[in-house]
VEXTORPA-531437 format. One line per 3 residues: number of its first residue (from 1); their letters; for each residue x, y, z of C-alpha. Coordinates in steps of 0.02 Angstrom, whole numbers, plus 50000, padded with zeros to 5 digits. Layout:
N
NUM	a	X,Y,Z  ... .
end
This chain:
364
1	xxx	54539,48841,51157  54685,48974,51133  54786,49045,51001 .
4	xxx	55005,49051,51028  55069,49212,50953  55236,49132,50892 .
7	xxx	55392,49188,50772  55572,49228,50794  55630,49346,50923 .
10	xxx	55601,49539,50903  55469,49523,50765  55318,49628,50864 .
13	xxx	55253,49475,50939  55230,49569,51117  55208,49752,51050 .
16	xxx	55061,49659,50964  55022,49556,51120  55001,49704,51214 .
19	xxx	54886,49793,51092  54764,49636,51106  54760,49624,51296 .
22	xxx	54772,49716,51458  54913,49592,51502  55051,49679,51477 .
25	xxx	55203,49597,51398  55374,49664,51414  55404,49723,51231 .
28	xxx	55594,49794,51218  55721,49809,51075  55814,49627,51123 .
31	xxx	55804,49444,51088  55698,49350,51231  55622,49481,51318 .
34	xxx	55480,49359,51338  55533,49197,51428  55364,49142,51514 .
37	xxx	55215,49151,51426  55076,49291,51443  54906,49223,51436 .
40	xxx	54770,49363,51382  54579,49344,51382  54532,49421,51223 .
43	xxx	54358,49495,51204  54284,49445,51027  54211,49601,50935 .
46	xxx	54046,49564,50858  53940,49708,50810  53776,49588,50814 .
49	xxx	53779,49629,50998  53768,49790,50983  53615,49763,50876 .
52	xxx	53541,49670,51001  53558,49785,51139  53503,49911,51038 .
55	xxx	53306,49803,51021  53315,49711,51190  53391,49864,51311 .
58	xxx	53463,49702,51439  53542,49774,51621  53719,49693,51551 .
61	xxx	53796,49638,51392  53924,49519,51399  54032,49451,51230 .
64	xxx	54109,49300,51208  54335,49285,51224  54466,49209,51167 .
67	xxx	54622,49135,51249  54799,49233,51155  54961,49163,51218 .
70	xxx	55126,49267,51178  55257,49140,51169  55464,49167,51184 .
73	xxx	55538,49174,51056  55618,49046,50942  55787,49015,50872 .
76	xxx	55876,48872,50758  55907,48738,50839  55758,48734,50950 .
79	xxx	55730,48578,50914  55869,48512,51006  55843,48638,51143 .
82	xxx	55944,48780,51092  55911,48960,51160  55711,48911,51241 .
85	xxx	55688,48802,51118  55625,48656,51213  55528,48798,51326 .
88	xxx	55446,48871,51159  55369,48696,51102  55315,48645,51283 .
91	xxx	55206,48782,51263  55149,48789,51067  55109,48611,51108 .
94	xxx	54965,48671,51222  54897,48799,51098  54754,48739,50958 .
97	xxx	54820,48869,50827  54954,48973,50774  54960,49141,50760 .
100	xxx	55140,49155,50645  55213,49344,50660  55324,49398,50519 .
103	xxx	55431,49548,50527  55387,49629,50358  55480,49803,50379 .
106	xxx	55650,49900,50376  55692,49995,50528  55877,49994,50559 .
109	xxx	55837,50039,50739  55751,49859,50778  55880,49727,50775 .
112	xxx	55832,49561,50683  55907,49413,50784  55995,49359,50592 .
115	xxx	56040,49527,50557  55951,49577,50400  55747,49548,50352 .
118	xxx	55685,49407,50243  55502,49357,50314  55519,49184,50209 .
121	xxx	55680,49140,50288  55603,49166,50458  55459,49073,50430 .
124	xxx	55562,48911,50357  55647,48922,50526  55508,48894,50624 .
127	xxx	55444,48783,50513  55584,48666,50516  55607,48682,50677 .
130	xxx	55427,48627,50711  55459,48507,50596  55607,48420,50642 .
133	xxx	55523,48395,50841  55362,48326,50762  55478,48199,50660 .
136	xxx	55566,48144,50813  55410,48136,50909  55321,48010,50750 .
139	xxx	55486,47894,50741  55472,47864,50950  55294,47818,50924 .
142	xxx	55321,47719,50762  55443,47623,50860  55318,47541,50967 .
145	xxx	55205,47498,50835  55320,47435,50719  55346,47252,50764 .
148	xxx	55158,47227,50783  55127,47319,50614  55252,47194,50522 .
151	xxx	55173,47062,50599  55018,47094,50538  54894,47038,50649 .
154	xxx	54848,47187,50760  54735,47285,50625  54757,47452,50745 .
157	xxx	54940,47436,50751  54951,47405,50559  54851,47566,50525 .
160	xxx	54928,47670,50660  55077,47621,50587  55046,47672,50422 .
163	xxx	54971,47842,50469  55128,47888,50548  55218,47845,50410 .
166	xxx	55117,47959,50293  55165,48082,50429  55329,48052,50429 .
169	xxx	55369,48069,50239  55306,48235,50232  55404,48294,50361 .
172	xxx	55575,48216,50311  55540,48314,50131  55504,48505,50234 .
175	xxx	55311,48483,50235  55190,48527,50385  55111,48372,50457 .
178	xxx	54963,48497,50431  54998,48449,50233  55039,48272,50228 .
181	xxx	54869,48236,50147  54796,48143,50295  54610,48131,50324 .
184	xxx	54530,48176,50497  54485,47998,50527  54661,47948,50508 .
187	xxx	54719,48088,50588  54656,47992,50762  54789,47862,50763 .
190	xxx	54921,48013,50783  54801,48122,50893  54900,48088,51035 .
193	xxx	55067,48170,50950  55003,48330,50969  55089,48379,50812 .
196	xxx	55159,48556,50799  55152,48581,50607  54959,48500,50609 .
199	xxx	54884,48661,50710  54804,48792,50600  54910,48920,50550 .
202	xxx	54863,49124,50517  55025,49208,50440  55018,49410,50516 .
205	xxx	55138,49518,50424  55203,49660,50525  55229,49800,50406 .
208	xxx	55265,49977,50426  55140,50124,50413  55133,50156,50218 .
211	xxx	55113,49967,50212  54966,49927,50299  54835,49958,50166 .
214	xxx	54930,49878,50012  55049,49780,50081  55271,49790,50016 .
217	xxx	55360,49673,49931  55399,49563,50116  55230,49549,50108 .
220	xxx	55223,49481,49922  55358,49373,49961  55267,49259,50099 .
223	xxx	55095,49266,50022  55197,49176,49864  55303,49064,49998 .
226	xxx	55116,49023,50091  55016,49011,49930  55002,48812,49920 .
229	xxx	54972,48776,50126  54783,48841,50127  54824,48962,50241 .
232	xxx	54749,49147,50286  54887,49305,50291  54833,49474,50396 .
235	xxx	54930,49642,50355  54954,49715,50523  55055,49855,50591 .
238	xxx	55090,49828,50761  55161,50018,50791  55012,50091,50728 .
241	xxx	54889,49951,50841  54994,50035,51007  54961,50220,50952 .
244	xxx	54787,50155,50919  54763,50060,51077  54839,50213,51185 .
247	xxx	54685,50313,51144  54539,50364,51261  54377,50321,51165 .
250	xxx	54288,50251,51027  54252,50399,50924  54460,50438,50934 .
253	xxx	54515,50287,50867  54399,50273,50708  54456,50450,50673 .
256	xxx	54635,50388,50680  54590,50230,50562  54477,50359,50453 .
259	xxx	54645,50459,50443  54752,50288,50382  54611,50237,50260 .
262	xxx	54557,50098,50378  54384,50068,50437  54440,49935,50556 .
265	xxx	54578,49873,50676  54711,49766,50623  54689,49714,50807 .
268	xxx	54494,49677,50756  54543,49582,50640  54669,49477,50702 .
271	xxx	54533,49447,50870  54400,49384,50731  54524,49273,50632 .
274	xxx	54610,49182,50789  54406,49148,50832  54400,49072,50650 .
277	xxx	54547,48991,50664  54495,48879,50817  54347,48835,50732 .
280	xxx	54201,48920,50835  54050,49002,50833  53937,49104,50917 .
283	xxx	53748,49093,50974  53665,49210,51085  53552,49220,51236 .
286	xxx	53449,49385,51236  53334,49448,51376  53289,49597,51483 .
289	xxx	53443,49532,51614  53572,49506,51491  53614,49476,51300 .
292	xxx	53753,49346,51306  53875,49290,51158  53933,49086,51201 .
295	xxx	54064,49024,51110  54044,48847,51048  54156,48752,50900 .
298	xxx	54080,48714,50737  53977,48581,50709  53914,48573,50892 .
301	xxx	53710,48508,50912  53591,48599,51034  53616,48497,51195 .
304	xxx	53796,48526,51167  53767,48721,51156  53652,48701,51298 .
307	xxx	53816,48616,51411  53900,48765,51369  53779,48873,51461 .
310	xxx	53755,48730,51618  53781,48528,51610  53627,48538,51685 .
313	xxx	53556,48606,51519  53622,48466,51405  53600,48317,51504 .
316	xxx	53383,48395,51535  53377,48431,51360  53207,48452,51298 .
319	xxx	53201,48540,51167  53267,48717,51092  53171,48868,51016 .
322	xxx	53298,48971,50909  53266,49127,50807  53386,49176,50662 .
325	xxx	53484,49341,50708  53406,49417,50554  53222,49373,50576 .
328	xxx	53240,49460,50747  53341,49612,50694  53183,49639,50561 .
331	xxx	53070,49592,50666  53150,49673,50832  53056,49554,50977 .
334	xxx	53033,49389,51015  52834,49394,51021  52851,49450,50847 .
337	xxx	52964,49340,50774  52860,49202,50840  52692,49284,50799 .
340	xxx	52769,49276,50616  52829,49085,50620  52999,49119,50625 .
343	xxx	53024,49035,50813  53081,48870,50748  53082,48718,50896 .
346	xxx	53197,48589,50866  53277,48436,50951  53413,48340,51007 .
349	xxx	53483,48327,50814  53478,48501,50771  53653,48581,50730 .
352	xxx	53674,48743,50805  53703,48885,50672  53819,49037,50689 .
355	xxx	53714,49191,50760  53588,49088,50817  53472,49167,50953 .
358	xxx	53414,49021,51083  53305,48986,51223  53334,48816,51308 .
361	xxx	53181,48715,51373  53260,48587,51518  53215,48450,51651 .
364	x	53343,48374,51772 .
end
């Protein structure tokens, strides 16, 4: 599961690449100074691990990650392969969620590839861009389902074909595939589209320094442009994540947020949101060896969190004994959150819950 950090050229996409990762873009003052993609293994910050170490005292602590990809940059015409355009959807295809940068700031010194700023502009040409290659990918497929939809016989084909078409008239009127109204069930028949415009989307807005708390009028302008798509916006100032990212320790950077009004990272932010954004979750493993953070998606059941761990683990299921994170903060062991009933055991059905701490009981 990974995120694509995407937008035009020369809008902070690698500056802000490089704050998130030790992978080190190439982040210079021209168009396409990233032409492959830079893949960086992001580590999630969660402060319940810290809590945890604090009670258990394990020999290692190890958080969960997240995939980033920092993607070249795109240009009109894309679509039909123009600058790296057919580069540039090769691999957002591959990414589960889009991380949109906006260049929300005046700086005379920073070219813009269309030579003045207007954050709403940019986005609508990635958008249509996206658009217009999800289009041509829907009329290909509706092509071979069309005869056999007409027909009427083939109940697959008929629905297929009329999912599509849904699709299809929302993108030939400028709307995301991601808000054509279709359900997740029907979303299925066009799974294998891999539609651009269906990915989540999380708008970041690159501002300047007197921005970052409040915002400018850029900023105003795309949460107004963004307001009907159900997506999030982060106010991030990618200058002020390198100066922050540059220093030594822990203590120096919240005394250079402290200083800005902040109390956290835009890069914290962004880490946590892209997390959300792929739909996952965390559950945790905590003993004298190690307190662990694993990363599963939403939704997933015990054995499935156990797979995670080992496929030994979910295919011996037995059963599961989870504590809630804040019984065993209160409570601060295991012997005493179970002394106290709150050690629940549960099976094969149970839905694993975000923070959950878990033990798995196994046979193979």
């Amino acid at each position: 599961m990974k995120c694509g950090i995407v937008g035009l050229p020369n809008v902070g996409k690698s500056t802000l690449f490089n704050c998130l990762s030790n992978a080190k873009a190439q982040a210079a003052n021209f168009p396409f100074c990233t032409i492959e993609p830079n893949l960086g293994v992001i580590t999630v910050p969660d402060e319940r691990l810290q809590a945890l170490e604090a009670i258990v005292n394990p020999q290692k602590v190890v958080p969960t990650t997240v995939e980033i990809v920092d993607i070249a940059g795109l240009v009109k015409g894309a679509s039909k392969g123009e600058g790296l355009g057919n580069q540039f959807l090769a691999n957002i295809r591959e990414c589960d969620a889009i991380l949109h940068v906006l260049r929300c700031f005046d700086d005379d010194n920073i070219i813009h590839v269309d030579g003045s700023v207007n954050p709403v502009r940019d986005k609508e040409i990635i958008d249509t861009e996206l658009q217009l290659k999800d289009l041509e990918t829907i009329e290909k497929k509706m092509q071979r389902f069309e005869k056999a939809a007409k027909v009427g016989t083939d109940k697959e084909a008929k629905k297929t074909y009329e999912v599509l078409s849904r699709y299809k008239d929302a993108l030939e009127v400028g709307k995301s595939a991601r808000a054509a109204g279709v359900s997740i069930e029907d979303a299925a028949y066009a799974a294998d589209c891999y539609l651009l415009t269906n990915k989540p989307v999380l708008y970041v807005c690159n501002v300047d320094e007197k921005s970052v708390v409040n915002g400018n009028r850029y900023v105003d302008a795309v949460k107004a442009a963004v307001a009907n798509e159900g997506a999030e916006i982060l106010i991030i100032a990618a200058a002020i994540e390198a100066d922050i990212a540059s220093l030594e320790s822990f203590d120096e950077r919240q005394m250079f947020l402290a200083d800005l009004g902040l109390t956290e990272s835009g890069v914290s932010k962004l880490i946590k949101l892209s997390y959300k954004l792929l739909n996952l979750q965390t559950y945790f493993t905590a003993g004298v060896k190690e307190v662990r953070a694993w990363t599963i998606e939403k939704g997933m059941t015990a054995p499935q969190a156990a797979g995670v761990i080992h496929t030994d683990f979910e295919k011996g299921f037995i059963r599961a004994e989870v504590i809630k994170y804040d019984d065993f903060i209160k409570l601060k062991s295991e012997a005493a959150c179970k002394e106290a009933g709150k050690m629940g055991v549960e099976g094969k059905e149970y839905v694993v819950a975000d923070g959950d701490i878990m033990h798995f009981r196994f046979n193979v």
